[in-house]
N, CA, C and O atoms as a DFTB+ gen file, in Angstrom:
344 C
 N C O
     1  1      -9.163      -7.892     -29.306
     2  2     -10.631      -7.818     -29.250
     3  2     -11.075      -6.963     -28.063
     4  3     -10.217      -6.601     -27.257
     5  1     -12.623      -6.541     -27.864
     6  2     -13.047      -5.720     -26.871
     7  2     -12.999      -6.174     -25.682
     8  3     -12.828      -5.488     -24.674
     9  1     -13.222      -7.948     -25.749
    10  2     -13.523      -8.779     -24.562
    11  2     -12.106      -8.692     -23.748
    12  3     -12.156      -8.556     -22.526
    13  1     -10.529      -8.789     -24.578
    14  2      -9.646      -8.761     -23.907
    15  2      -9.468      -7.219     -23.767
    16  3      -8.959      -7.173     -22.647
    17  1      -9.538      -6.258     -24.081
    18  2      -9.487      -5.337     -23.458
    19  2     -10.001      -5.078     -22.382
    20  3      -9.225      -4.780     -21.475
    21  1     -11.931      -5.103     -22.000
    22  2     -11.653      -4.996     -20.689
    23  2     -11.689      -5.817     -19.927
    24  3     -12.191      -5.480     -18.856
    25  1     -11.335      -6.880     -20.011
    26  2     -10.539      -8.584     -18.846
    27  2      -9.560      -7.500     -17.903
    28  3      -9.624      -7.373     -16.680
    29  1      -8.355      -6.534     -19.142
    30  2      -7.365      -6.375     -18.305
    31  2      -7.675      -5.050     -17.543
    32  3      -7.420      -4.961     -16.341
    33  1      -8.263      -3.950     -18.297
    34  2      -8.919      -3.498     -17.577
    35  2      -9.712      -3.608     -16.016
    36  3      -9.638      -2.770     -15.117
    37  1     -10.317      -4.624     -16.004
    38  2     -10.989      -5.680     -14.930
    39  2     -10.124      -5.073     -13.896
    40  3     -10.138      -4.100     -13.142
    41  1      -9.060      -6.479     -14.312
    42  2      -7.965      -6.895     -13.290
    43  2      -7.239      -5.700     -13.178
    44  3      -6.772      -5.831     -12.047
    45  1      -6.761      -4.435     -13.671
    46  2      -5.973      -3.357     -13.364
    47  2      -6.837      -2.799     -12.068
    48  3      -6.299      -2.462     -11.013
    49  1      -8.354      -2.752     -12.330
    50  2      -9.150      -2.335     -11.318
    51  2      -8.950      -2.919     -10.191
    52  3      -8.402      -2.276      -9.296
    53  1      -9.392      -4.419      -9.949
    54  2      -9.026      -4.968      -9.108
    55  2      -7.837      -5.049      -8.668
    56  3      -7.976      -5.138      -7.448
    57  1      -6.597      -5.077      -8.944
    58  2      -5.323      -4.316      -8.361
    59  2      -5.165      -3.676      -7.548
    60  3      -4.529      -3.890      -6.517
    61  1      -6.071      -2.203      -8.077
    62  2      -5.434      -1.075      -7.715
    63  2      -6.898      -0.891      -6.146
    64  3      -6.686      -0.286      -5.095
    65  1      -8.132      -1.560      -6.490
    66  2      -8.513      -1.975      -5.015
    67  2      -8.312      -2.452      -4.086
    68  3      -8.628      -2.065      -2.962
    69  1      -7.622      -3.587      -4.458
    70  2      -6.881      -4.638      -3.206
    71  2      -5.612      -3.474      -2.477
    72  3      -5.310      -3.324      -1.293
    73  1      -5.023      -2.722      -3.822
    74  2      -3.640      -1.718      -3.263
    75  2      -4.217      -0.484      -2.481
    76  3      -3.447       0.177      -1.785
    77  1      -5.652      -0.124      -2.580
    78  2      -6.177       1.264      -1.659
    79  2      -6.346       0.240      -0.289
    80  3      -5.859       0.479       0.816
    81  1      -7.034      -0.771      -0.598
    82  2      -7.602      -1.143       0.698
    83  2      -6.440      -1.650       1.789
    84  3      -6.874      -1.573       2.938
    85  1      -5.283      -2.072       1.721
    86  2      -4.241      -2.350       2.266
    87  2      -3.934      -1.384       2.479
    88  3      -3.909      -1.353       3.709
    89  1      -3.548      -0.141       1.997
    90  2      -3.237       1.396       2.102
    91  2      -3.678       1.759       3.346
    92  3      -3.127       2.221       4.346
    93  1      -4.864       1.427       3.042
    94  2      -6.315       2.287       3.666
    95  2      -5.814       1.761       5.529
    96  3      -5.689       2.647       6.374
    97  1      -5.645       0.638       5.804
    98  2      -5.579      -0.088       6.911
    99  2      -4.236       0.122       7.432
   100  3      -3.890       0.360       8.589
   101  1      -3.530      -0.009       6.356
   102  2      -1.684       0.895       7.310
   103  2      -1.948       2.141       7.546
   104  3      -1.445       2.782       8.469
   105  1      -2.361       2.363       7.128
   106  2      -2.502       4.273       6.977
   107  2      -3.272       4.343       8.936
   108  3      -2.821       4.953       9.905
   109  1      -4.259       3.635       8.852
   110  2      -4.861       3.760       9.578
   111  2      -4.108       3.478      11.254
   112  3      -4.472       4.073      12.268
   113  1      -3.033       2.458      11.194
   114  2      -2.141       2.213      11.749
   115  2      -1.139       3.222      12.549
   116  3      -0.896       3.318      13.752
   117  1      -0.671       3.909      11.458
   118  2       0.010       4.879      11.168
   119  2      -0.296       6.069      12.112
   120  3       0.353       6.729      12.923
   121  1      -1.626       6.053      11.632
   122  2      -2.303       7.560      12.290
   123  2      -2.759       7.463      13.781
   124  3      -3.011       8.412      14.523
   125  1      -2.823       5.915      14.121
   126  2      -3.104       5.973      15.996
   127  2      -1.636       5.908      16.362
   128  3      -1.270       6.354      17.449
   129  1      -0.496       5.198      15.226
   130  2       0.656       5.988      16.286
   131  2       1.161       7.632      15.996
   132  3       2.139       8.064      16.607
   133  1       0.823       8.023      15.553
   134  2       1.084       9.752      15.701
   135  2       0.322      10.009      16.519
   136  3       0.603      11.107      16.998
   137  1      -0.723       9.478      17.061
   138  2      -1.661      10.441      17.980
   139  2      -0.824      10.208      19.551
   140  3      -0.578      10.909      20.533
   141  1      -0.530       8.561      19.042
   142  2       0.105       8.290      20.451
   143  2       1.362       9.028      20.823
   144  3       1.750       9.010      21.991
   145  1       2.045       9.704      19.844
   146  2       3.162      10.540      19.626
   147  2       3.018      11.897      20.062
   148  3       3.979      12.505      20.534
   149  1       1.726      12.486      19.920
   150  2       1.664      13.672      20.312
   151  2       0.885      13.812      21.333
   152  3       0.794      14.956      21.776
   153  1       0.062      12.666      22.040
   154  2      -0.672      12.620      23.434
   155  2       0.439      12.080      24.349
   156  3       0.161      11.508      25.403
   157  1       1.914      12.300      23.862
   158  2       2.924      12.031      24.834
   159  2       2.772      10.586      25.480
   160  3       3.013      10.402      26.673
   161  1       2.425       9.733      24.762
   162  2       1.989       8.461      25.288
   163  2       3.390       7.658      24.737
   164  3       3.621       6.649      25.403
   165  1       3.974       7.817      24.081
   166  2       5.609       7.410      23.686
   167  2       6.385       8.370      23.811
   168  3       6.473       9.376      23.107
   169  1       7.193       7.957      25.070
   170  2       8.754       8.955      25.241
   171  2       9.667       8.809      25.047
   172  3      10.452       9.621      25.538
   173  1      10.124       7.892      24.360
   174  2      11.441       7.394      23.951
   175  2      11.681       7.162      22.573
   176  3      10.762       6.887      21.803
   177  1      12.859       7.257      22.220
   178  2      13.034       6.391      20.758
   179  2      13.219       4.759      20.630
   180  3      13.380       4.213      19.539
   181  1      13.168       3.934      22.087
   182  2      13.323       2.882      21.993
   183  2      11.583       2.305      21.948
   184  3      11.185       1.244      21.468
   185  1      10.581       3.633      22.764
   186  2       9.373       2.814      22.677
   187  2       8.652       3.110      20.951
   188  3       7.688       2.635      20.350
   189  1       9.854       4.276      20.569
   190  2       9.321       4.748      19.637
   191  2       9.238       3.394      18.457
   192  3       8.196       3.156      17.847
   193  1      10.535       2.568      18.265
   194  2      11.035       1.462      17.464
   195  2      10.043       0.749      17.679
   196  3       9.258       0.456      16.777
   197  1       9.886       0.287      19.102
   198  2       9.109      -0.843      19.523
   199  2       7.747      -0.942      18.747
   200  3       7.268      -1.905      18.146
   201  1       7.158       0.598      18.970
   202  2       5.709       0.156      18.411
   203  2       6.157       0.006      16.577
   204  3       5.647      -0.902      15.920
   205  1       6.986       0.847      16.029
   206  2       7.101       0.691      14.786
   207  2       7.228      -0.755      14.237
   208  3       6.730      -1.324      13.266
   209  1       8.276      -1.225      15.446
   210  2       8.478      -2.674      14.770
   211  2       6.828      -3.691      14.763
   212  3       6.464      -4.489      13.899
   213  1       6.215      -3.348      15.845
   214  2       5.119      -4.367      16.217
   215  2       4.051      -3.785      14.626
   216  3       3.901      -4.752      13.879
   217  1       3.458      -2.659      14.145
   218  2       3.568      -2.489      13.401
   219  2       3.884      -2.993      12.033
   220  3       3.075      -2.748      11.138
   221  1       4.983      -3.680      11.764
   222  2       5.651      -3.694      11.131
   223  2       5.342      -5.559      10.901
   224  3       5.266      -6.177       9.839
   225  1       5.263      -5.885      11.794
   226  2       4.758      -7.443      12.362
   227  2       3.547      -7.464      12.430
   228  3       3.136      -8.604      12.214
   229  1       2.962      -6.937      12.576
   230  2       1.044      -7.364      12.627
   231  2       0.645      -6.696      11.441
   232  3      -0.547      -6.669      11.136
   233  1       1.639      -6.072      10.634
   234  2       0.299      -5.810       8.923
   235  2       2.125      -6.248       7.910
   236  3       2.423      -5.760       6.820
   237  1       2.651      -6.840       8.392
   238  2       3.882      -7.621       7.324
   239  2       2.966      -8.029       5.842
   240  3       3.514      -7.884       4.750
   241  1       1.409      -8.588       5.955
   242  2       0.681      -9.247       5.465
   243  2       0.340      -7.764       4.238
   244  3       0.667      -7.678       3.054
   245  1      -0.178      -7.083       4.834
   246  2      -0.216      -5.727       4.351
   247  2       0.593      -5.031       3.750
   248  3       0.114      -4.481       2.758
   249  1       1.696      -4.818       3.963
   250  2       2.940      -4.228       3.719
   251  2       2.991      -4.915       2.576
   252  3       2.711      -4.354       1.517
   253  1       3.348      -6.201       2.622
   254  2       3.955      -7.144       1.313
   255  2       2.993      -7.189      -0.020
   256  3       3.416      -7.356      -1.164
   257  1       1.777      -7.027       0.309
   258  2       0.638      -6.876      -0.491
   259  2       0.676      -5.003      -1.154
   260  3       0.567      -4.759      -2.356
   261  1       0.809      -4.155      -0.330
   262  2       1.248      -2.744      -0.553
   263  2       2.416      -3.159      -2.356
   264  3       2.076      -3.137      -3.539
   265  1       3.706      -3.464      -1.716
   266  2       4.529      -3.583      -2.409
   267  2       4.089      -4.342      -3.895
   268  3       4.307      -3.913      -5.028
   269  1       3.390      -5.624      -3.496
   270  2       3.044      -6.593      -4.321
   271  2       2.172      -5.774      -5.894
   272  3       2.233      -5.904      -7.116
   273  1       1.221      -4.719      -4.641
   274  2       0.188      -4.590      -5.987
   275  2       0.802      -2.807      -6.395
   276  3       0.336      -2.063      -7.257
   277  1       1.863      -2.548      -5.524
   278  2       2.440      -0.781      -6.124
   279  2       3.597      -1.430      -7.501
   280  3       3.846      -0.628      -8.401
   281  1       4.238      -2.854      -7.583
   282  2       4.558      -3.180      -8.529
   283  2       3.705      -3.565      -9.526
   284  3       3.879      -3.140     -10.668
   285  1       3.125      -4.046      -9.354
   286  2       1.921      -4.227     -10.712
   287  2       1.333      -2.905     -11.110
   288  3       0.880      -2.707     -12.237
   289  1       1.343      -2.417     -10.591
   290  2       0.449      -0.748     -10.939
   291  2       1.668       0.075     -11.235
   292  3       1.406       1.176     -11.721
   293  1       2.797      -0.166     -11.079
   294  2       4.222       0.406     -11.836
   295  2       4.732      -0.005     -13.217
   296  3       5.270       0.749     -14.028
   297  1       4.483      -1.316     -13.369
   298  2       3.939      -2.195     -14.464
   299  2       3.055      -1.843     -15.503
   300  3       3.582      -1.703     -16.607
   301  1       2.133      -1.708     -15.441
   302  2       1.242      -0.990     -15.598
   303  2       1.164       0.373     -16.584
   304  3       0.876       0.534     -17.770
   305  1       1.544       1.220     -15.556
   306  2       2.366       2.392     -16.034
   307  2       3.262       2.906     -16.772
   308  3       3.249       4.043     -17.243
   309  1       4.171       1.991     -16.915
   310  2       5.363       1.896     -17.311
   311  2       4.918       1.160     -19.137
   312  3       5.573       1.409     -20.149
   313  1       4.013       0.510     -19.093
   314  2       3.442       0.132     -20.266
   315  2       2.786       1.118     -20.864
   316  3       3.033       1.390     -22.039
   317  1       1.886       1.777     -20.167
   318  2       1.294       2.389     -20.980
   319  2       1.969       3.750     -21.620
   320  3       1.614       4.281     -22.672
   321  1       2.916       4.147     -20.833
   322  2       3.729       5.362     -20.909
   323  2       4.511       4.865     -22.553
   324  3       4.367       5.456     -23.623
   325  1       5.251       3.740     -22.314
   326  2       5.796       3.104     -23.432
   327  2       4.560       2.867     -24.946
   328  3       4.966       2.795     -26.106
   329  1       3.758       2.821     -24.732
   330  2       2.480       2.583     -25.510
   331  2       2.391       3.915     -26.203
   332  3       2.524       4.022     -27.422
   333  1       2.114       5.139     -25.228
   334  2       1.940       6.398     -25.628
   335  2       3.040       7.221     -26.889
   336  3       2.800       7.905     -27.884
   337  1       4.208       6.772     -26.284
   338  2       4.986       6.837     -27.402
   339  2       4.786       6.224     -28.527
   340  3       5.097       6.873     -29.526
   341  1       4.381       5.218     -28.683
   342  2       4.411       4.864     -30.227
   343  2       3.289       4.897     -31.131
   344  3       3.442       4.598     -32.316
């Protein structure tokens, strides 16, 4: 029916928002440590780890959600690709 069509529709949307907006906030992460990288504010490869790891620990929440909703939207894909064929 139309109604279940766009339910999933809906929810593909909502997916793939929750997956920009997590994006959106590592990314953002990301980009104050390159600055800190090239304002010579990290000289080492051990401070280099350090911030990666902290990073890595303060958006874990993020990250796992990244993964969570790039599998559903692979899912996704992978259906419809299969769909197209037949």
């Amino acid at each position: 029916t139309e109604e279940n069509s766009n339910s999933w529709k809906i929810e593909v949307d909502r997916q793939l928002a929750g997956y920009s907006k997590h994006l959106e906030k590592l990314e953002h992460k990301l980009i104050e440590l390159s600055h800190s990288i090239k304002e010579n504010k990290i000289v080492s490869d051990k401070e280099l780890h350090s911030q990666i790891e902290s990073i890595r620990k303060e958006n874990k929440e993020y990250i796992s959600k990244i993964i969570e909703h790039g599998e559903v939207v692979e899912s996704i894909s992978t259906i419809a690709k299969y769909l197209k064929k037949i």
